[in-house]
Each structure stands twice: as structure tokens, then as C-alpha cells.
N, C-alpha and C positions, 0 to 999 in steps of 0.2 A: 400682458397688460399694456395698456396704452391710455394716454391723457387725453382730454378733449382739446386739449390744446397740445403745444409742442415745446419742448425742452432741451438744453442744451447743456453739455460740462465742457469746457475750454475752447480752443481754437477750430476752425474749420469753416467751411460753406455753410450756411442756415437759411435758405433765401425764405423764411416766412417770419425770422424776425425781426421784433419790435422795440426796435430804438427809441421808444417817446414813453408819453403818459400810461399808454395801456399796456407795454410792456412792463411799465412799472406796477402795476395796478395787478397783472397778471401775479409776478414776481412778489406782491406782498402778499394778496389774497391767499395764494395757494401756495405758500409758506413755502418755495422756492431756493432754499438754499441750503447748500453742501451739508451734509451731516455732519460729518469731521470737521472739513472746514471753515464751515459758516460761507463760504465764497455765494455771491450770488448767481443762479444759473440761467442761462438767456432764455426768453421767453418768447415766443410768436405764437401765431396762431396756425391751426390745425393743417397737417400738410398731408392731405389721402394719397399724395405719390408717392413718398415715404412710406406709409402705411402698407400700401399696394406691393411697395418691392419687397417691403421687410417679409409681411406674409410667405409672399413666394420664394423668395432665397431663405428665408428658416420655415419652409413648410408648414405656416400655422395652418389650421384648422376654426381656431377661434379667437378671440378677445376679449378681453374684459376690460371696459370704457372706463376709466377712472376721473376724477375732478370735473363731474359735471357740473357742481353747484358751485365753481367757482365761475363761470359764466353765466350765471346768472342776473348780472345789472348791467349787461351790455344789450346795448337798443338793437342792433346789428352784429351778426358775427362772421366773420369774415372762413372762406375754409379754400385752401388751397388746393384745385384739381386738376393743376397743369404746372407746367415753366413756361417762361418766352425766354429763348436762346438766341439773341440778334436777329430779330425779329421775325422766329420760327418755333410755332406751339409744340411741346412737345409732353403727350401726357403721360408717358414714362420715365423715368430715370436715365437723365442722361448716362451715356457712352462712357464718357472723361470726367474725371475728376476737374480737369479744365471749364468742360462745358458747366458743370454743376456750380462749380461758384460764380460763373455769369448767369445763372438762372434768375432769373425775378419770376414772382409768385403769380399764378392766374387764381382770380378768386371768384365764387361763386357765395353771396350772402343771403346768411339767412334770418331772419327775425327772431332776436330776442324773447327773453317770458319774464325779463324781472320778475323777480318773486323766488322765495325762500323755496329751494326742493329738499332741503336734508332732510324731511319729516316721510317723505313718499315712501312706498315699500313696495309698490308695483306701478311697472309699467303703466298704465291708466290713469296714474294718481299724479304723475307726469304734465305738468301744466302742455297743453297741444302743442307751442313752437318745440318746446323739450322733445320730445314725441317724434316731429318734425326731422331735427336736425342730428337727434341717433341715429332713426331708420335710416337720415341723408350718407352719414359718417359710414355706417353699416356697408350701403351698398358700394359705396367709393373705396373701400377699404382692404378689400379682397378674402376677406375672412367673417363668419359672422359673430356678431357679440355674446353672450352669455349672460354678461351683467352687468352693472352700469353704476358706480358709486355716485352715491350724493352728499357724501362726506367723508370724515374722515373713520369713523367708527365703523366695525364690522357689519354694529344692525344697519347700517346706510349702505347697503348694498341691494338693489334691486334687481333679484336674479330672472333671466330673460327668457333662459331656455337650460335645463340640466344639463350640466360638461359631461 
């Protein structure tokens, strides 16, 4: 599984996230915080380099797109498809753990759907940017999706293609 956005538990490199309002806004919406804990977990937005390596170093095949309809009242969404490494693109995972946390995000955005999706049950019912910005997530990701939550409920799962 994997979020529409990106997540974090404790210390380390994150270069997609979000220090300000919509990291907050992430972090309450989609109820973001430690189980045990209660700790809150850091929040940025969608990072398909990550996505890209994880696939390949744990061999996935597929995904299943979780917390879509928590981006749903943002005008723009921002989706990370690259790093700049002192002032060098690089759209793979860096080398070094060095280079990775001087990574800053290269973003490619995409339009918004405001509007409630937890009711949808197929792909089509999908307001069109929604649509948009899986297929977008999909192809950047190295793996393809299966299904795509629109909530938190089991029936909120709109399945893509049979695993």
C-alpha cells in the first residue's frame, strides 16, 4: 500500500515535506498520528522517487493507492518527480544518504477536484482531475495500482484491476 501523499515516523531525510499549513491540514485530515503513540507523523506531499525505488528494491508488482479523499480540497497538488542535488536533477534516488538529505523536491502539479469522493465505487465515478492524477501517480510509480481508497471504510475501496 501506499498513500497519496507521503508519511513519515521520526528522524531522517524527507525532502517533500511540509512545514506549514498544509502539512498541518494533511496531518489532521487524514488522522495522522502514531497509534500507540498519539506522536504526530510528518506529512508532505507525494514523492514517485520513493515510490519508483521502493517497487524495485522490494519487487512489487502492484499497489494499492490509499487516502485519496484526503486531497480532495486542495486547488493544486503538488507530486514530486525528481530531486535537485546542488543544482543537478536527479530522477532517481540518490547514491548517498549524504546526497538524499540535500535533496529538494522537483514538482510536477496537478489540478485539484474539490468535492467529496468517499461515496465513488468505481473508477469512473471518480470526479476527472481524481482520474487524472492516479493514472498520473500510476505511471511515475513503477508499479501499477489495483485500488484506490476513498476512505477509511472497507466499502471505500475502488478496485482497479483484480491482484
Amino acid at each position: 500500500m501506499i498513500k497519496a501523499y507521503t508519511t513519515r515516523v521520526g528522524a531522517g531525510p524527507f525532502p517533500t515535506e511540509l512545514l506549514d499549513e498544509d502539512g498541518e491540514r494533511l496531518r489532521d485530515l487524514g488522522a495522522e498520528f502514531g497509534t500507540t503513540t498519539g506522536r504526530n507523523r510528518r506529512c508532505g506531499w507525494y514523492d514517485a522517487v520513493i515510490a519508483r525505488y521502493a517497487a524495485r528494491i522490494n519487487g512489487l508488482t502492484e499497489f494499492a493507492l490509499t487516502k485519496l479523499d484526503i486531497l480532495g480540497s486542495w486547488e493544486r497538488i503538488p507530486v514530486c518527480v525528481a530531486y535537485e542535488i546542488d543544482g543537478v536533477r536527479h530522477d532517481e534516488m540518490p547514491m548517498t544518504q549524504s546526497e538524499f538529505h540535500h535533496a529538494k523536491p522537483v514538482y510536477e502539479f496537478f489540478e485539484g477536484w474539490n468535492e467529496d469522493i468517499s461515496h465513488c465505487r468505481s473508477f469512473e465515478e471518480l470526479p476527472k482531475n481524481a482520474q487524472v492524477y492516479v493514472k498520473a501517480l500510476e505511471e511515475m510509480s513503477g508499479a501499477p495500482f489495483w485500488a484506490v481508497g476513498v476512505g477509511p471504510g472497507r466499502e471505500q475501496t475502488v478496485v482497479l484491476r483484480e491482484s
